[in-house]
MARMIKOL-459313 format. One record per residue: x, y, z of N, C-alpha, C in turn. Coordinates in steps of 0.02 Angstrom, whole numbers, plus 50000, padded with zeros to 5 digits. Example, Ala and Ser with C-alpha at 12.3 -4.5 7.8 and 13.67 -1.06 7.14 Angstrom:
<pts>
506604971650390506154977550390506604983550390/506424988850354506844994750357506455000250394/
</pts>
This chain:
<pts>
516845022149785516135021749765515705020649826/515095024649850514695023749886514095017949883/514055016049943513735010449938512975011849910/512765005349883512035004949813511515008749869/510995014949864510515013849897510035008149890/509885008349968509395001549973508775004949956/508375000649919507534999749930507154997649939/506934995949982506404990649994505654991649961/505474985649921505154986649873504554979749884/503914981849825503614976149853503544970249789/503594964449798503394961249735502674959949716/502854961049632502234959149599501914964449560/501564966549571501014972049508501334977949519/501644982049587501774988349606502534988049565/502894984649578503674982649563503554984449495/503284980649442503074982449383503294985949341/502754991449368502564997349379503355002649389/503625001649433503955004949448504615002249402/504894998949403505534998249360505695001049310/505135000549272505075006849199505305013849221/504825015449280505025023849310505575023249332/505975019449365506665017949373507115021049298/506975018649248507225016949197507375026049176/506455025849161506335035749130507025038149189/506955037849249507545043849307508115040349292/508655035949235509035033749223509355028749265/508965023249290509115019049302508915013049306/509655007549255509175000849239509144997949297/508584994949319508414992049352508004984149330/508194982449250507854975549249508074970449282/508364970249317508714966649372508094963249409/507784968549437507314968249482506724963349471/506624962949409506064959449370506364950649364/506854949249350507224941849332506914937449371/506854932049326506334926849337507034922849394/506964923649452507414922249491507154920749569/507554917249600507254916749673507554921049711/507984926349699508604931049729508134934449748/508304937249823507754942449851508024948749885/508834949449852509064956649866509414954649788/509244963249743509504961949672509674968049691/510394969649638510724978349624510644977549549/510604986049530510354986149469511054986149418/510964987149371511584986449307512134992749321/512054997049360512465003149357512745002649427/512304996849475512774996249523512485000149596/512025005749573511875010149640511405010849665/510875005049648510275004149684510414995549704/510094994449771509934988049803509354986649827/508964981949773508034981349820508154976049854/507834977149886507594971549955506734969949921/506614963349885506284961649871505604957149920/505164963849945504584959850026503914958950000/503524955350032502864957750042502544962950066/502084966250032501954972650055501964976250099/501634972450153501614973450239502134973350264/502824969950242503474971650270503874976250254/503644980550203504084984450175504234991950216/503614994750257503764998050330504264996750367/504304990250386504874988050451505484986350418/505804988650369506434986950344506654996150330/506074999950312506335006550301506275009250389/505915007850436505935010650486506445008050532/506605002050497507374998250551508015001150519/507875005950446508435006850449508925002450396/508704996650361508764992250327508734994550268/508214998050264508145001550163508145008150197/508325011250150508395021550179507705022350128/507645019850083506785021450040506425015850029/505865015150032505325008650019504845012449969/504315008149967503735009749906503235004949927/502695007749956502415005349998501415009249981/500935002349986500235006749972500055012350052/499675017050032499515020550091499085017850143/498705010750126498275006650161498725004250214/499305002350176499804997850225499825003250279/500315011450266500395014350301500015015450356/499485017750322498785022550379498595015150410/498675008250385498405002650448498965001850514/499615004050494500145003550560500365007850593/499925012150565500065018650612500775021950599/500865020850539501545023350525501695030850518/502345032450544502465037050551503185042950489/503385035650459503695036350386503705044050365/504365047150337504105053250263503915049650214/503305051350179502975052050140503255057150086/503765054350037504185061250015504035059049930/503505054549919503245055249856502665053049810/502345052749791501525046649791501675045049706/501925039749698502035039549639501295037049575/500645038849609500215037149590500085030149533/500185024049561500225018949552499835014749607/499705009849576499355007049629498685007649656/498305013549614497805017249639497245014449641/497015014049685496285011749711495885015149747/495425011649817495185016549864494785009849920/494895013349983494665008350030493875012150035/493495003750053492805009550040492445002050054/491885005650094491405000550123490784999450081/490684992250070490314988150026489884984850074/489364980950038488834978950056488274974350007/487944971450026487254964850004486894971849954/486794973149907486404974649872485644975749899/485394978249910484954980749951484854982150035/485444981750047485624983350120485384989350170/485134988350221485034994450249485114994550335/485414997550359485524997950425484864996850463/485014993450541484384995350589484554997350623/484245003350679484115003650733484234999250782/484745004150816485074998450894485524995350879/485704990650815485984984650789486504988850782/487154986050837487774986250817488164982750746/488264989250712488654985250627489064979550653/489114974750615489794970350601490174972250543/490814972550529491084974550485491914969850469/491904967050441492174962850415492794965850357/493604963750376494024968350356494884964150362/495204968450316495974967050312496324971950357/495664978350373495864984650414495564986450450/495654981950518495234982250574495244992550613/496114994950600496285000350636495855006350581/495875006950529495625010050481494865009350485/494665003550480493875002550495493535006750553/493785004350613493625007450693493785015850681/494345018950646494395025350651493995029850601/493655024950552493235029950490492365029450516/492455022750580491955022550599491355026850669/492305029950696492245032250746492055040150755/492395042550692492465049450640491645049750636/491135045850628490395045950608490235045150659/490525043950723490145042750802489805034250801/489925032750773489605024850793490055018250794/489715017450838490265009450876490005004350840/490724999150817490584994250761491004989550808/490544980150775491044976450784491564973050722/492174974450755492284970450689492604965450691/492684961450634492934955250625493524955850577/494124951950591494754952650563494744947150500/494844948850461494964941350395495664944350363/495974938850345496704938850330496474935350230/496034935250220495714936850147495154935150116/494674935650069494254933350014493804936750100/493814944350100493614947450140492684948350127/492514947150047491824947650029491464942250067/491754936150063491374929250107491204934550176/491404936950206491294937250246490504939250237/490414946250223489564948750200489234943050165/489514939650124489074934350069488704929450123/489044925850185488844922250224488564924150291/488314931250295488394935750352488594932050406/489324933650392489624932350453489844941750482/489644945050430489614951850468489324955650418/488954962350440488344963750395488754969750334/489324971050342489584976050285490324974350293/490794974650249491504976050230491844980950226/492574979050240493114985150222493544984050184/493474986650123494124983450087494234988250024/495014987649981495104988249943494514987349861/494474993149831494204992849773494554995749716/494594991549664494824994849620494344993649549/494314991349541493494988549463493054989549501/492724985449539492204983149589492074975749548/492174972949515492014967749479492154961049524/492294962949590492324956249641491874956549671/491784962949688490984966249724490414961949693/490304964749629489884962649575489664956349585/490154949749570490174944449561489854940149637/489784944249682489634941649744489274944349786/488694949149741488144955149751488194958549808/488794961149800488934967449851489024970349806/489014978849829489044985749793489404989949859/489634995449839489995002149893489575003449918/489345005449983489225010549997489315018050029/489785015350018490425023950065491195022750044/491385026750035492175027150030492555027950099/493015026750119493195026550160494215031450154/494575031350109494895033650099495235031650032/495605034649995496105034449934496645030949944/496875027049903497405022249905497815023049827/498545024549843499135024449788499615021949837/500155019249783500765018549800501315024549830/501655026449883501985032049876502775029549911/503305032649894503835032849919503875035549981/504245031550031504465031750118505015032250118/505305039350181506075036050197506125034750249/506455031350294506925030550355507215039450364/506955041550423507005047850444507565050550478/508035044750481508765046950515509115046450445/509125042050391509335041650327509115048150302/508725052550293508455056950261508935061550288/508915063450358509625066150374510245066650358/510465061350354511155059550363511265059150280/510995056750245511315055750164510645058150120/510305064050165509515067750113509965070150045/510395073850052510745074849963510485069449917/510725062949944510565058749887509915055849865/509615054949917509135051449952508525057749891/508515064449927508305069649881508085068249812/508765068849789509135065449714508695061649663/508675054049717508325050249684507505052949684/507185054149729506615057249744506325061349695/506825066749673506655071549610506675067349562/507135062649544507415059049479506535055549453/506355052649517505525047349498505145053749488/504935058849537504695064149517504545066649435/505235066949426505375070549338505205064849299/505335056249317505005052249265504265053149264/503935053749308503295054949319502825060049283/503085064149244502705068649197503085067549136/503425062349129503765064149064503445057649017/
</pts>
């Protein structure tokens, strides 16, 4: 018997999500879900192994080679410059990064933006794409304080309701790019065992319209 593919996976709302689609491509995977502190689970049939991370780590375990597939948001990706296959978007997870702002906001003249963010590399490159030089400021979360207290005059962040926006009279004013969940492989794994690797790939695929 060949050993379980690994996956490195993320916990919490995305995981979810996905175990069910596990389930539709025939494989149980309630494993994955158990109210447990175990942070590598195999599923009931034996041939899957998640590596249970935080989001942001789930890149450096498929690019070391550690998981041959992860499941990972595209924010994470496009912020590390990752270079990952992208071999499926399981449209989950869906949101959109997109710059917000004070409710009656308006740019001045001369005044270098501040921009306040979880995605400093993403920010600087959607900013740079428009020709104008921004400063920005890094926050590691509750990224709205930042505009609410101007400690910088607009944001970068994840939207999905806007109902955080709302609550703290900011509104969008630009999108900045689309955000889903999509499947990554390790690019020497894709090589060396793509038959299987494939396999599973089509298997979420075909749960995915069914």
């Amino acid at each position: 018997m060949s050993e379980p593919l690994a996956l490195a996976v993320p916990k919490g709302r995305v995981l979810k999500v996905l175990v069910p689609l596990l389930a539709s491509a025939g494989y149980d995977a309630s494993s994955f879900l158990a109210d447990e502190r175990a942070l590598v689970r195999t599923s009931a049939c034996g041939s899957l192994r998640a590596l249970l991370l935080k989001p942001d780590d789930v890149p450096t375990y498929v690019e070391r080679g550690v998981a041959s597939l992860g499941v990972v948001g595209r924010d994470v990706l496009d912020e590390r410059g990752s270079e990952l296959f992208r071999v499926l978007d399981l449209r989950v997870g869906v949101c959109r990064l997109a710059v917000a702002a004070p409710k009656g906001f308006s740019t001045q003249k001369g005044h270098v933006l501040r921009v306040a963010t979880k995605y400093p590399r993403m920010a600087l490159a959607h900013y740079a794409k428009k020709g104008e030089q921004v400063d920005v400021v890094k926050l590691h979360g509750s990224v709205e304080l930042g505009a609410v207290t101007e400690l910088a005059d607009v944001i970068v962040d994840l939207v999905e309701t806007g109902r955080t926006l709302e609550e703290n009279g900011l509104e969008v004013i630009e999108d900045v790019s689309a955000v889903s969940s999509v499947v990554v492989a390790n690019r020497a794994a894709w090589k060396v065992d793509g038959e299987r690797l494939r396999g599973f790939v089509k298997g979420l695929e075909a749960a995915l319209v069914t």
